[in-house]
N, C-alpha and C positions, 0 to 999 in steps of 0.2 A: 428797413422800416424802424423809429424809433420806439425806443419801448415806452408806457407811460408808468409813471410812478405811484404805487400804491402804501398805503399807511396800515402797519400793521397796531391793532390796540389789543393791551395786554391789562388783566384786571390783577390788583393787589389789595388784599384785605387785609385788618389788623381786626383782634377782639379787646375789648376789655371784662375783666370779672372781679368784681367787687366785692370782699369778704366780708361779714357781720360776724362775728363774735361774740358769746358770753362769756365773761371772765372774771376773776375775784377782782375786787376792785381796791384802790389806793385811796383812801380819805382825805388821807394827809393831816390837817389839824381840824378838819369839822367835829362834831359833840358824835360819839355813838350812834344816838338817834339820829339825826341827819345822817351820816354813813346808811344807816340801813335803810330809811326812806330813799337816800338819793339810789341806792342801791336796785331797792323796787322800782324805782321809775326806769331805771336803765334795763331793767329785766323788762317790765313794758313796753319801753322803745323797740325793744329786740320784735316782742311778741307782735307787736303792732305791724313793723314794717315787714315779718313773716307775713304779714295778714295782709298786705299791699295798702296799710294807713298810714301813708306817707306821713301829711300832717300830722297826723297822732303820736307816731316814733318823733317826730321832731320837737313837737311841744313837749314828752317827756323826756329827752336829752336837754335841751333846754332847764327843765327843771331838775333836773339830775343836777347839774352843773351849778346854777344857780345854791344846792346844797351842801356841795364839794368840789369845791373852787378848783382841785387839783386831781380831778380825777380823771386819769387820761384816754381813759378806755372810751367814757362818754365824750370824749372831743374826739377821738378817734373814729367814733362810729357815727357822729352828729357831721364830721368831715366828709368823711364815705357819702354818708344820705345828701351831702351836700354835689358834691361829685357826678352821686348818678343823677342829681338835678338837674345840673348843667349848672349853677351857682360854683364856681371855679376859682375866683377870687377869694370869695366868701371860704370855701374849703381849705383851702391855701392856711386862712387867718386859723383855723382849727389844727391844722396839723405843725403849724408854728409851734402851738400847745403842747400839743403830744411831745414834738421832737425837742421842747424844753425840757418838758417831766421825763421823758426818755428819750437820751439822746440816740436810741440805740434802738429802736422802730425802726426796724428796716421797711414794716410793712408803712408804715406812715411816712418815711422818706419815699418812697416805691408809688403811694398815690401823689402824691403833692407832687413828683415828680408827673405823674398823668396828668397832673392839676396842670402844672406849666405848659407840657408840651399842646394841649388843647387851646391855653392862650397863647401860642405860638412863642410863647418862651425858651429856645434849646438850652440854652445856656445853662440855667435852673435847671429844667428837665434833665438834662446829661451830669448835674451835678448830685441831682437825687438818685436818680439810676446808679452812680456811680457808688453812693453809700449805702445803699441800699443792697448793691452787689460785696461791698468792704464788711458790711456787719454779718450777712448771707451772705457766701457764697454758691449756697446752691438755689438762687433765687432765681428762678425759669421763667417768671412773667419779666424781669427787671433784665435779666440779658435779654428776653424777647425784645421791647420796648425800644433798648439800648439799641441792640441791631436796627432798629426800623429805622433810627435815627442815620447810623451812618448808611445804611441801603440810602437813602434819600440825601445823602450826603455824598453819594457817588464813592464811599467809601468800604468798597465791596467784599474785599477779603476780611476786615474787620469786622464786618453783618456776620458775614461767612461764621466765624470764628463765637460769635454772641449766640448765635443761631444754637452751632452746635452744643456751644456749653446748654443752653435752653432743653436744650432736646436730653442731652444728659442726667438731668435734674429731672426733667419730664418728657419719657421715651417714648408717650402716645402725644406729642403737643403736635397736632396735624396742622397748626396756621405754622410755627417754625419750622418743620419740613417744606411746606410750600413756599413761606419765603426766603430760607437758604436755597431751595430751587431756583426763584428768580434772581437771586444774587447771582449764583454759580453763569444762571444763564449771562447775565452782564458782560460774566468774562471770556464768554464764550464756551463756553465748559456744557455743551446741549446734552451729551451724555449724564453726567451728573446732576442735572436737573431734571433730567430726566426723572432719573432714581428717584431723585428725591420727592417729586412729584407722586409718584406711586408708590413712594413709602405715607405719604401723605395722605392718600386714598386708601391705603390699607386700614390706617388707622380710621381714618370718618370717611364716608364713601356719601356722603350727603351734603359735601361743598362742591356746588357748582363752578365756582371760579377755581378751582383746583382741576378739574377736569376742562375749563376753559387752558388754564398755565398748559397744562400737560398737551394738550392740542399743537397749543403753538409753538411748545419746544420740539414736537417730532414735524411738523411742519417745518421747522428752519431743517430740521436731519432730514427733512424731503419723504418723510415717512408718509403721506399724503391719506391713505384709507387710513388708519388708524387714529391719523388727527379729527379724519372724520367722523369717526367713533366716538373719540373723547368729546367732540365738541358737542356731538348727537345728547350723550348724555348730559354735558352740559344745560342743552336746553331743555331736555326734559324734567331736570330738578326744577328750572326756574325759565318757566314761560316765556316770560318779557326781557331774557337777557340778549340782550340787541348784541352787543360786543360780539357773545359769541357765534350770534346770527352774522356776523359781519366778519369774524373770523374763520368760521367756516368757510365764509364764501371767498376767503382768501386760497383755503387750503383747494378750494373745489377748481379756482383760476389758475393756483399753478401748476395744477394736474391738469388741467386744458380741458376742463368742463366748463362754457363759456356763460351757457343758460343757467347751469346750475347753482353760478357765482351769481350770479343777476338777479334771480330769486331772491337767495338768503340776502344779499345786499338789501333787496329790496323790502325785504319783513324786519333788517335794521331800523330801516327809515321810516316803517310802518308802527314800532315802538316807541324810537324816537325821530319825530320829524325835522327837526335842527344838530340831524348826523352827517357833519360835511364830510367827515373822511368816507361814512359808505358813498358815498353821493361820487364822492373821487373814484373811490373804487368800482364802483358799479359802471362809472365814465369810460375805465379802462377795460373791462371786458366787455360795453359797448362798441368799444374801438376795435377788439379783436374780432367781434362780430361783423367788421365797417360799417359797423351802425354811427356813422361818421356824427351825423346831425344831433342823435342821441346822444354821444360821449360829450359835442360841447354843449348841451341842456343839461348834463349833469355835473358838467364843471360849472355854468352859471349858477347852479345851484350851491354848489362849494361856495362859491367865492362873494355869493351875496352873505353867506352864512359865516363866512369868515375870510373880510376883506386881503386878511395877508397870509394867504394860504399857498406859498410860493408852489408846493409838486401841482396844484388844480390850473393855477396857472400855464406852468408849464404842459402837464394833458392838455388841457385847450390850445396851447399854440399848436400842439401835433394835429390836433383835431383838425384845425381850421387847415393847417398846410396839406392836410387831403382833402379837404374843400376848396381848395386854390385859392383860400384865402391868405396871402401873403402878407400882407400887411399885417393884417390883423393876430395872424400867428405870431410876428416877428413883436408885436408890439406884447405879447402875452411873455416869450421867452425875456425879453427887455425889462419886465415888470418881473419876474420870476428872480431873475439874477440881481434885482435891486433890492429882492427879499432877501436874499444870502443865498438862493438855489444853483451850484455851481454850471448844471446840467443847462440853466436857462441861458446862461452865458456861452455857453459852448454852441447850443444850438443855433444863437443868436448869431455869434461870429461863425459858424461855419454854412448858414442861409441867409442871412439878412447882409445887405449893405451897411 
């Protein structure tokens, strides 16, 4: 019997944190008096945006600046405010400032670098990361950052390698243990992600997607109860996480609990209703069930939800060939290898004319 193909999804989180600062300030040429007013206002700004008056903090950096043309503290922190706006570009033009008046802001190289990577800039972003690590070295958000860049960049042992400096610099940073975890995992390395997963849990035991990672890395090691454990917790931090409703009921399929994958599949789809992979996956321990007619209802579902969903295709041609549906199988395996699914091609030339 053919097996059908299932999708595994796996969650990766990043944080950002944003520092304010009071600091003696730089005048540059303003009169004394301005220095000290622009002074108080940047103390107000500070005060304000403790006080969650965003506009307020902004209209006195603003006027701070407007006092002491060269004061970089207040462009530094009028950036920041800019930042956690989502005003990106606009932040960008402030810490231009800063890193003229000091070129040597690691911490203003280190946002402006977030500035870019948020407007999908790497380039920029990997070049502030970059100085920002040259001026600090021991800057634990700026190797973090930097890692997530080459993790996404398929460039795994160099994550690997940012990760750990991050973690050195800051030996409780629970999102860099979890994602040198999924690196490690990349390379195969399930053991040491393992680790690192539950080095990650030691430190915060209150990220759910950490106990989703760690699921699915003893699930690839076949550990099967215990993925079921981690996922269990998973969802009890956070309700509505379908993923690990969905990965669970992977872990539950390849221990050969057929109902019990069909379920969590099915409270996936219950969070989110435009989840074609559980929809795949729930198709395939329908199939183990010979819930024949069921497995191709859950591939049509797949595949109205996303047209070039080559493995949904492929399940349904299986489906259909224990329906004696012939044709129609052969036409799904036909459509599946014109996705790029090797398996569709195979099955195609080794049943179909």
């Amino acid at each position: 019997m053919k097996n059908l193909k299932l999708l595994i999804v796996i969650s990766f989180l990043s944080t950002t944190i944003v520092s304010f600062s009071q600091d003696e300030i730089n005048v540059g040429d303003s009169t004394a008096l301005d220095g000290m007013k622009a002074q108080e206002l940047y103390n107000s700004g500070i005060s304000k945006f403790n006080a969650k008056d965003l506009q307020g903090a902004m209209n006195d950096f603003n006027e701070a600046i407007k006092l002491a043309p060269n004061f970089d503290k207040a462009y530094f922190n009028r950036g920041s405010l800019k930042y956690q706006l989502g005003d990106y570009k606009e932040a960008i033009v402030d810490f231009n400032k800063v890193i003229e008046l000091n070129p040597d802001s690691n911490k203003a190289h280190f946002i402006r670098g977030r500035s870019y990577q948020e407007l999908n800039n790497q380039e920029q972003a990997l070049k502030d990361f970059n100085n920002a690590i040259r001026i600090d070295n021991k800057n634990a958000q700026a190797y973090y950052y930097r890692g997530g860049m080459y993790f996404l960049n398929k460039e795994y042992k160099e994550a690997i390698s940012d990760y750990s400096n991050a973690i050195k610099s800051k030996p409780n940073y629970a999102y860099a243990y979890n994602d040198r975890g999924s690196a490690k995992r990349q390379l195969k390395n399930i053991i040491g992600a393992i680790k690192d997963y539950k080095k990650a849990i030691l430190v915060d035991k209150t990220l759910a997607f950490v106990y989703n990672n760690l699921g699915s890395a003893l699930r690839v090691n076949e550990q099967y109860s215990e993925a079921i454990k981690n996922y269990n917790k998973a969802i009890l931090l956070k309700k509505d996480y379908h993923i690990a409703y969905n990965n669970r009921g992977l872990a539950k399929f390849e221990k050969g609990d057929n109902n019990g994958a069909i379920e969590d599949y099915s409270n996936a789809i219950k969070l989110k209703a435009n989840y074609a992979y559980a929809y795949n996956n729930r198709a395939a321990a329908k199939f183990n069930l010979k819930n024949y007619k069921g497995s191709v209802a859950d591939c049509n579902k797949a595949i109205v939800l996303d047209a070039s969903y080559a493995a949904a295709y492929l399940n349904r041609g299986i489906a259909r060939e224990m329906l004696r549906q012939d044709v129609k199988a052969c036409e799904d395996w036909n459509k599946a290898a014109s996705l790029g699914l090797k398996n569709g091609k195979t099955f195609a030339q080794q049943t179909c004319n």
